[in-house]
C-alpha positions in Angstrom: 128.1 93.4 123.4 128.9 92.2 127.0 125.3 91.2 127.3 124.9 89.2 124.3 128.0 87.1 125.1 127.1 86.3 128.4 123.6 85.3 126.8 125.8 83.1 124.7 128.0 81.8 127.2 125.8 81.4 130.0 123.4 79.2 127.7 120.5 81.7 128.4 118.8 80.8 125.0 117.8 77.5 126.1 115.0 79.3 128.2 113.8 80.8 125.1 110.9 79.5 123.6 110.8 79.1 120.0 109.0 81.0 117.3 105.7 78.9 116.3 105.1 78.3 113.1 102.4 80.9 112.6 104.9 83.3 113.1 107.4 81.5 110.8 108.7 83.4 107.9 107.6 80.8 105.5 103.9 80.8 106.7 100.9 82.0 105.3 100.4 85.1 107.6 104.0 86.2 107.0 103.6 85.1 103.3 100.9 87.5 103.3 102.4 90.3 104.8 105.0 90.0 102.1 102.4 90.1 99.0 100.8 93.3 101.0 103.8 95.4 101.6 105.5 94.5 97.3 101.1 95.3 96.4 102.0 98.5 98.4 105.5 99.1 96.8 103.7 98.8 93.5 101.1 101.2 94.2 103.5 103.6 95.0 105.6 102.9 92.0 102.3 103.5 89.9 101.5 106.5 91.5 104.8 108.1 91.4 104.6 107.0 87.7 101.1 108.6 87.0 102.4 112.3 88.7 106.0 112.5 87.6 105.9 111.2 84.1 102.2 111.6 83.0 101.4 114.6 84.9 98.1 113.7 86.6 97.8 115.5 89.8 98.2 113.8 93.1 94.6 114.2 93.8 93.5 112.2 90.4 96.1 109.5 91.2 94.3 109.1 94.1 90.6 109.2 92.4 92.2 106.5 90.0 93.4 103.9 93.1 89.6 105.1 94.7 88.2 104.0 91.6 89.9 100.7 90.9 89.6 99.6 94.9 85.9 100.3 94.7 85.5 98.4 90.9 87.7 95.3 91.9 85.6 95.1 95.9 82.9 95.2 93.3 84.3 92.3 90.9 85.7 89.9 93.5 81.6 90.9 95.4 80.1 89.8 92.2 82.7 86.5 91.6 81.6 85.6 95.5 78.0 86.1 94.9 77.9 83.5 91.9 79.9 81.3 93.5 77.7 81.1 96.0 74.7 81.0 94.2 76.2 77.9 92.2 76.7 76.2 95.0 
């Protein structure tokens, strides 16, 4: 406590540089880290839903989220490719 109010008083955060925008909480990287970790959150929601209240083992929740990483890595491949090719 000491410490911070001498870092106060003694004007020490002027030799502080600031945060750059990169690291802003409105840019894009921390924008993104946001839409990763709720994408994570509702992963786990989904797979606490598919073991507790339909009963699929832990193992086939996770052959489901293989499954649907490798088909949509497969979709957005495909979407690249033509986009590419109408260019």
């Amino acid at each position: 406590k000491t410490d911070f109010i001498n870092f106060i008083s003694d004007q020490e955060w002027k030799s502080i540089e600031p945060v750059s925008s990169w690291f802003g909480p409105s840019s894009f990287l921390m924008s993104s880290m946001s839409a990763l970790f709720q994408l994570s959150m509702w992963i786990r929601h989904c797979h606490g839903y598919l073991t507790e209240n339909v009963g699929i083992p832990v193992w086939g929740s996770y052959a489901i989220f293989a499954l649907a990483t490798l088909f949509s890595g497969l979709i957005l491949g495909l979407v690249s490719a033509a986009l590419e090719m109408a260019w």
